[in-house]
VEXDREN-2710 file (C-alpha; in Angstrom, 1 decimal):
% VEXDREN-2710
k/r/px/py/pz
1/UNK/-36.7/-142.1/60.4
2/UNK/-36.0/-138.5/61.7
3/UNK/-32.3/-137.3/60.5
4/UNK/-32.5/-135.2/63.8
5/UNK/-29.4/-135.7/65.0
6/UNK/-28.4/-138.7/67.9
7/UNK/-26.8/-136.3/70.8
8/UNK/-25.5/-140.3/71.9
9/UNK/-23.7/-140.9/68.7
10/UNK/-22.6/-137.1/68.4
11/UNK/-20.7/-137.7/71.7
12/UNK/-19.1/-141.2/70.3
13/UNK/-18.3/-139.5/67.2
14/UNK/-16.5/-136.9/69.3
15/UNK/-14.5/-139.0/71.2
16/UNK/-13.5/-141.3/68.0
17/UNK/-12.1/-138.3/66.5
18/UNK/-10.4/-137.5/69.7
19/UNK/-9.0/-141.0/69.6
20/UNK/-7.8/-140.3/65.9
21/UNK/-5.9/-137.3/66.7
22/UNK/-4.3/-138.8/69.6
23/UNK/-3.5/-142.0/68.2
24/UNK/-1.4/-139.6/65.2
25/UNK/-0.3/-137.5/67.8
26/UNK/1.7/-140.7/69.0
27/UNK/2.0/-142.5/65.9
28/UNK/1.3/-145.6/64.4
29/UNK/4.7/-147.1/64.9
30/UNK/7.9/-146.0/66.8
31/UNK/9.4/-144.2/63.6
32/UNK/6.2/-141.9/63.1
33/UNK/4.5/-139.2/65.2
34/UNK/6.1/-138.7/68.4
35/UNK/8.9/-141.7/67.7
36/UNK/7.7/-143.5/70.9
37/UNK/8.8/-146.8/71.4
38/UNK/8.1/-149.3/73.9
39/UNK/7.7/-149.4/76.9
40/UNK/6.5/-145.8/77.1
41/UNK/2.8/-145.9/78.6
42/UNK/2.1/-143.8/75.4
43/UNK/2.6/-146.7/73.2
44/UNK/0.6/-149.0/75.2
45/UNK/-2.0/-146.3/75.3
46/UNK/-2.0/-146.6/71.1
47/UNK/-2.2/-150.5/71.5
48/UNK/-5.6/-149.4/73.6
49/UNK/-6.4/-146.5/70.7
50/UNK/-5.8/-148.8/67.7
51/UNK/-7.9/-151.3/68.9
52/UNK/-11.5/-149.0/68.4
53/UNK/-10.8/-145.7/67.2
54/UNK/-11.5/-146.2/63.3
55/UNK/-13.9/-149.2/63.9
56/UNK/-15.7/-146.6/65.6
57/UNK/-15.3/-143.9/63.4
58/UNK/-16.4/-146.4/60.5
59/UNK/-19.8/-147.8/62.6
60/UNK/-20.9/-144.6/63.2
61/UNK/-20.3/-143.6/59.9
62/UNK/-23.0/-147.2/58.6
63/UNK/-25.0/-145.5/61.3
64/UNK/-25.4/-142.3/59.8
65/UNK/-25.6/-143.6/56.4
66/UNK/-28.8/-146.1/57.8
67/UNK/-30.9/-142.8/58.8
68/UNK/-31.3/-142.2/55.2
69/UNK/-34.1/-144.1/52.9
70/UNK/-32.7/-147.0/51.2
71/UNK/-31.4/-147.4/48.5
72/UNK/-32.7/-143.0/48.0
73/UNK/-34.3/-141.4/45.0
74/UNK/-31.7/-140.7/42.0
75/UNK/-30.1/-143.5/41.3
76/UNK/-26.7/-144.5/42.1
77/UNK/-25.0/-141.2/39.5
78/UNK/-26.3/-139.2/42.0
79/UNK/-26.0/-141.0/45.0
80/UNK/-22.1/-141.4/44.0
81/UNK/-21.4/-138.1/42.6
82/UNK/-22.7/-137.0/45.9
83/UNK/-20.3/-139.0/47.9
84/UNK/-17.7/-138.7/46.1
85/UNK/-18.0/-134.3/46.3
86/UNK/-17.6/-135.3/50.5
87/UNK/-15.2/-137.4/50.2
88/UNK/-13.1/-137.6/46.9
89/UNK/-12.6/-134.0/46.1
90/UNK/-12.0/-133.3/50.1
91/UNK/-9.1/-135.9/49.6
92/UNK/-7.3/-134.9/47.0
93/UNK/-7.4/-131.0/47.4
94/UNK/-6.1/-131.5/51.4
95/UNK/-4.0/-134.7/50.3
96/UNK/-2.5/-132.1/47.2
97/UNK/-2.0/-129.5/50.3
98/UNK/-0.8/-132.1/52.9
99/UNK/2.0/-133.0/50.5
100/UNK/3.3/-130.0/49.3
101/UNK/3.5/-128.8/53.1
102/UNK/5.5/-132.2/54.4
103/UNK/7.8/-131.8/51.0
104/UNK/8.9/-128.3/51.9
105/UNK/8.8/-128.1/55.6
106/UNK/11.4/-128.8/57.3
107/UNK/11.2/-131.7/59.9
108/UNK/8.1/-133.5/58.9
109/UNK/7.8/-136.8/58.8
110/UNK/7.3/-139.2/55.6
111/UNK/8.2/-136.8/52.9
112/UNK/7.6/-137.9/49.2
113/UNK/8.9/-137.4/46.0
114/UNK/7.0/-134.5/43.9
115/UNK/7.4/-136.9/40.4
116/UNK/4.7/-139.7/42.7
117/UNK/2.8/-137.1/43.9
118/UNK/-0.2/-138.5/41.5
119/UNK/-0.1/-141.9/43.3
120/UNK/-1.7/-139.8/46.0
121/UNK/-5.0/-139.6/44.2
122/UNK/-4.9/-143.8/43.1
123/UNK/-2.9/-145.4/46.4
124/UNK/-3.6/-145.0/49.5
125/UNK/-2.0/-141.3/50.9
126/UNK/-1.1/-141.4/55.0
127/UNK/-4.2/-140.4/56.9
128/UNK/-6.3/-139.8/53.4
129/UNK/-6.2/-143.5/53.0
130/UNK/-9.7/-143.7/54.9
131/UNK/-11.7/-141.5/52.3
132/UNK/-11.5/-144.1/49.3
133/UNK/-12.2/-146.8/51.5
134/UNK/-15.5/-145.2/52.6
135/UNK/-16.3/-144.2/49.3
136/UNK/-16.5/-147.7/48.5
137/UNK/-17.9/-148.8/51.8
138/UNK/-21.1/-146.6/50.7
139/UNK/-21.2/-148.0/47.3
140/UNK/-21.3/-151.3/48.3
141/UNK/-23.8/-151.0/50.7
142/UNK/-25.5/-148.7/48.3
143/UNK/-25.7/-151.4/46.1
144/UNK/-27.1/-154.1/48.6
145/UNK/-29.6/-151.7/50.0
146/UNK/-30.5/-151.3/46.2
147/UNK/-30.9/-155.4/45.7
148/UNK/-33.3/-155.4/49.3
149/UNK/-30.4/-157.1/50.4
150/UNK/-30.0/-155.8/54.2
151/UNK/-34.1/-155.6/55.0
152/UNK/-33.5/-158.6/58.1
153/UNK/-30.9/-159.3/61.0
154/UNK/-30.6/-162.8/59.0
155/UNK/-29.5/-161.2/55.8
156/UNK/-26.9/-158.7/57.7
157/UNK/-25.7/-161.6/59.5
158/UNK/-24.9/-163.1/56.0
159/UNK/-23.4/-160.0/54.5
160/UNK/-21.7/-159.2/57.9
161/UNK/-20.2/-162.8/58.0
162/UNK/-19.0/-162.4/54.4
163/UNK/-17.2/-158.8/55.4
164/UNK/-15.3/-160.4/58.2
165/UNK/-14.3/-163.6/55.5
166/UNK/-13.1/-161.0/53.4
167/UNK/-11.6/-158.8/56.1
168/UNK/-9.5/-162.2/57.3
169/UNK/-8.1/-162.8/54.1
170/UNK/-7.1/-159.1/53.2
171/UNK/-3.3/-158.2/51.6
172/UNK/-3.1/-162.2/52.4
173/UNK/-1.9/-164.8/49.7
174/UNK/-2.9/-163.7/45.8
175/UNK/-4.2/-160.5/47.2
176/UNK/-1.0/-159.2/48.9
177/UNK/-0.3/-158.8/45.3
178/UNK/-2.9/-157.0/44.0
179/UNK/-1.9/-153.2/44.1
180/UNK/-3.9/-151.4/46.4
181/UNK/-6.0/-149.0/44.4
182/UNK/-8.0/-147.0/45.6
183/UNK/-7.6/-148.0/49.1
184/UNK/-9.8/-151.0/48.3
185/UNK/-7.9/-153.2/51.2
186/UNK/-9.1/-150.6/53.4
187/UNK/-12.7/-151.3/52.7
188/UNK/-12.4/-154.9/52.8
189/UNK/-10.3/-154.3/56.4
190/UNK/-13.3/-151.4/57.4
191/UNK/-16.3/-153.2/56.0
192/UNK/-17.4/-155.7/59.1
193/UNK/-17.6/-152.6/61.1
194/UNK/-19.7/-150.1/58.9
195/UNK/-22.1/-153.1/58.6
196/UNK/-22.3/-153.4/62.2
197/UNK/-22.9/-149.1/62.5
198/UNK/-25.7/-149.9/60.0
199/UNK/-27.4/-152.7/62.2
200/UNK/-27.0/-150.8/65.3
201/UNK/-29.5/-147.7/63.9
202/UNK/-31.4/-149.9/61.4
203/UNK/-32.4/-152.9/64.0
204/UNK/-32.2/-150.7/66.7
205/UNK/-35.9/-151.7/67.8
206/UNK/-35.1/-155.8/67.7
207/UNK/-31.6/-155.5/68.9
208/UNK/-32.9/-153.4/72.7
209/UNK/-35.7/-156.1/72.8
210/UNK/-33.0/-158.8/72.7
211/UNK/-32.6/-161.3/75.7
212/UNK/-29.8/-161.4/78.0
213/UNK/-28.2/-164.3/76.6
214/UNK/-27.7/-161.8/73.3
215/UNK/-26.9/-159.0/76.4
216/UNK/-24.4/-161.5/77.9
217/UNK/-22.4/-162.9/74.5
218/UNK/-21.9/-159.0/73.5
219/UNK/-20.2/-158.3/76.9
220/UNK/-18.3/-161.3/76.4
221/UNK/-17.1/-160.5/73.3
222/UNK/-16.4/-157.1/74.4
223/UNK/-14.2/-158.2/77.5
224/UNK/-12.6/-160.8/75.4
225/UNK/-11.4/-157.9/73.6
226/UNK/-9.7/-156.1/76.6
227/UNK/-8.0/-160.0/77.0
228/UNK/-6.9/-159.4/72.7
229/UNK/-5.2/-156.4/73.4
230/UNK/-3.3/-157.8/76.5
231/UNK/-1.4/-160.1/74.2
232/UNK/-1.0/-157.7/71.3
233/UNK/1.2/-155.6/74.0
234/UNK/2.7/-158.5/76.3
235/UNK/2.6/-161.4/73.5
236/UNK/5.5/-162.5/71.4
237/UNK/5.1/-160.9/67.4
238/UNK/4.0/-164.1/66.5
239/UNK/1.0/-164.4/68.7
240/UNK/0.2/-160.0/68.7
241/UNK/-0.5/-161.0/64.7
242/UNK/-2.6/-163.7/65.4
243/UNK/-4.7/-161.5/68.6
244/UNK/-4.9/-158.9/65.8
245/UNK/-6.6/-161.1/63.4
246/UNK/-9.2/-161.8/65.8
247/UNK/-10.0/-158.4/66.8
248/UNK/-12.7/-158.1/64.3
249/UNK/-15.1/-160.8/66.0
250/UNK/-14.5/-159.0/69.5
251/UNK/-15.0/-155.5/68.1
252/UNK/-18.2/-155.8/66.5
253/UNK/-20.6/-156.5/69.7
254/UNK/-18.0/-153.7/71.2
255/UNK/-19.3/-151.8/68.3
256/UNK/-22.8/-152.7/69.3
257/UNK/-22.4/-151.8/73.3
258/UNK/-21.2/-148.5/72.4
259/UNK/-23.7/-147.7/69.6
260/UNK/-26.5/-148.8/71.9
261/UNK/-25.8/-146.4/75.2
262/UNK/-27.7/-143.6/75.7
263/UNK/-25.1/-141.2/77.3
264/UNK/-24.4/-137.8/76.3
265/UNK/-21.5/-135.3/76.9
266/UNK/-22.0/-131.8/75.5
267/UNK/-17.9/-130.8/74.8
268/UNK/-18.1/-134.4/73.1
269/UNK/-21.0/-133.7/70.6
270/UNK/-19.7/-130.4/70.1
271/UNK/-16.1/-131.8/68.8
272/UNK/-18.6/-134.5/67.1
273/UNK/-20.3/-131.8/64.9
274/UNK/-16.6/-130.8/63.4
275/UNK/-15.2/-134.6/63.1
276/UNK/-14.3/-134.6/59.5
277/UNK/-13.0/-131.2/59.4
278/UNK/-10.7/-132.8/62.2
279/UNK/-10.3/-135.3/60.6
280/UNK/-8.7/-133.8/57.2
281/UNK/-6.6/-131.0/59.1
282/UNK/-5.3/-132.8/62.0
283/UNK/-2.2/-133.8/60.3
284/UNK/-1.4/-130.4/60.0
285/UNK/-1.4/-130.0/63.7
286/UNK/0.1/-133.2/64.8
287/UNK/3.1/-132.3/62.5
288/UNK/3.1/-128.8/63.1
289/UNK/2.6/-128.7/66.7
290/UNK/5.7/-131.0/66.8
291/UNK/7.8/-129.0/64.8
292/UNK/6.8/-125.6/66.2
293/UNK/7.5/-127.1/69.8
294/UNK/11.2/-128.3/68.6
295/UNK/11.8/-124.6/67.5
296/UNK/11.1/-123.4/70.7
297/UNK/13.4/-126.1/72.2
298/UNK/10.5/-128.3/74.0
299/UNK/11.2/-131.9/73.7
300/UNK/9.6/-133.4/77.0
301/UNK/6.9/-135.9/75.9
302/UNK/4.9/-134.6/78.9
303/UNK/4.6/-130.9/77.2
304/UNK/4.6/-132.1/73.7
305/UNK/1.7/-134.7/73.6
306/UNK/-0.4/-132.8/74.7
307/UNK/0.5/-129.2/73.0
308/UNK/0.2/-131.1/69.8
309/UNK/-3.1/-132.6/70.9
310/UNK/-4.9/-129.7/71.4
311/UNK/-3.5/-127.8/68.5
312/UNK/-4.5/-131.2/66.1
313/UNK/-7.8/-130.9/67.7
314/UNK/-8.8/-127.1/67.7
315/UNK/-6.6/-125.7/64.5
316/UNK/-9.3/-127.5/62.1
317/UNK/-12.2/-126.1/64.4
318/UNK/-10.9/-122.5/63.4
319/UNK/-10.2/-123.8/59.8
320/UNK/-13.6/-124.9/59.1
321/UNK/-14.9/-121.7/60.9
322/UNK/-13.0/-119.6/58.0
323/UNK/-13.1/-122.2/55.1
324/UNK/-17.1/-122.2/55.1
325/UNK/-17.1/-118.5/54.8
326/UNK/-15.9/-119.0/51.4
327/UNK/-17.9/-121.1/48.6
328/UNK/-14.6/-122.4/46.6
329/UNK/-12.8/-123.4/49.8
330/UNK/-16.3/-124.9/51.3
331/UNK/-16.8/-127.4/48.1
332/UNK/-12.6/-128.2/47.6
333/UNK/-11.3/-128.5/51.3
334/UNK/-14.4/-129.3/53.9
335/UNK/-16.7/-131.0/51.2
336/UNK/-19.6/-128.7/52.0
337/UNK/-21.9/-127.7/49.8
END
């Protein structure tokens, strides 16, 4: 298959990345980010965000990952040393950089203790959680690809079916104790959905040619979802945990919809093209926009949101523009080559 790239799938990875930044821009919870707390529309609008935006970010990234020859020349020292100069090395030189700036700036949020900085590179580290847990996610599909193990629908339906198992039972019972190294839980939470990014590219063929009872159940699902997301914002906590636990089986043929459409927006495959550049400095945006907006005495949600937004979203454009000018900062901070 042609690695020419998908101008459909540059557009959805644009506006996952969007969704990333916004959702940080607003914060996870009412103590982060913006400190929002229900019933601002913003929060609802995170319940909406949180739903998709890294199942997104994580199917496209099985979809880019199926363009390439299985299981490719090498062996798996290469293919992993390969990976991990993307993605490891990325992670901890920002990560290193992200946590000396929120130790010694004033009014940042989360700020940690310089005697743990190492746990940064071994435990999960704020939004550098995600790079370990993709690392792995490769791996392991490395590995299956390697074993002819994902050649059919009928085999991904097994492995897929074991990923959501797994994804069920994560940080549950015996494994709520098991320290969370290298993001592994992450994986386990992400994998369903990178499986479902490599389906979408890899049985793209049978999946168009399928009848509409298979057109029908994935719109179900997909509107079943909306119905999810209702209850995680109206529900009592109870019931939000248990709507959250079913998210997975509602996302994945959401996954599917959105990986099958053929529309394309040009500022959205533009923004695409600089996703994990935005994706390693926005935190310096989202934070710093913040701060620099509480210097100048603006505190209106209406001004800030957005002002942070755009700055989260356009100051690692200009990063990356200067960074890949220079070899050293290329490899350490953008893992370019």
């Amino acid at each position: 298959m042609a690695n020419k790239k998908n101008m459909s799938i540059e557009t959805l990875r644009g506006i996952a990345i969007l969704l990333v930044v916004v959702g940080h821009v607003i914060g996870s919870d009412p103590d982060g980010g913006m400190k929002i707390n229900f019933p601002h529309p913003l929060r609802y609008l995170y319940v909406w965000i949180d739903y998709i935006q890294m199942p997104l970010f994580t199917a496209i990234a099985g979809w880019v990952y199926a363009l390439k020859p299985v299981a490719a020349p090498g062996g798996f020292s290469t293919f992993a040393r390969k990976k991990a100069l993307r993605l490891l090395v990325p992670m901890a030189a920002v990560g290193t950089l992200y946590f000396m700036v929120q130790y010694f700036m004033p009014g940042t949020n989360g700020k940690g203790e310089l005697g743990r900085l190492w746990r940064i590179y071994v435990f999960p580290y704020t939004i550098y959680w995600y790079l370990p847990s993709l690392f792995l996610m490769l791996v392991a599909q490395w590995w299956i690809d390697r074993c002819k193990g994902m050649e059919t629908l009928r085999q991904w339906g097994v492995w897929c079916t074991v990923a959501v198992l797994l994804s069920l039972v994560n940080d549950r019972g015996f494994m709520h104790g098991l320290p969370n190294l290298f993001s592994f839980k992450g994986a386990l939470g992400q994998l369903p959905y990178f499986f479902a990014g490599v389906a979408a590219c890899r049985f793209a063929p049978y999946i168009r040619q399928a009848g509409w009872k298979v057109r029908s159940a994935l719109w179900s699902g997909a509107l079943a979802g909306i119905g999810l997301i209702q209850l995680v914002w109206l529900s009592s906590a109870g019931m939000a945990s248990i709507a959250r636990d079913l998210y997975v089986v509602t996302v994945l043929p959401t996954l599917f919809l959105l990986l099958g459409m053929k529309w394309y927006n040009r500022f959205f495959s533009w923004l695409g093209g600089y996703a994990y550049s935005i994706y390693l400095f926005h935190g310096f945006g989202t934070s710093g926009g913040r701060i620099l907006l509480k210097m100048a005495g603006v505190g209106t949600i209406v001004l800030v949101f957005p002002a942070a937004t755009v700055l989260a979203t356009f100051f690692p454009v200009l990063a990356d523009k200067v960074m890949s000018r220079y070899r050293g900062m290329r490899v350490l901070l953008l893992g370019k080559r």
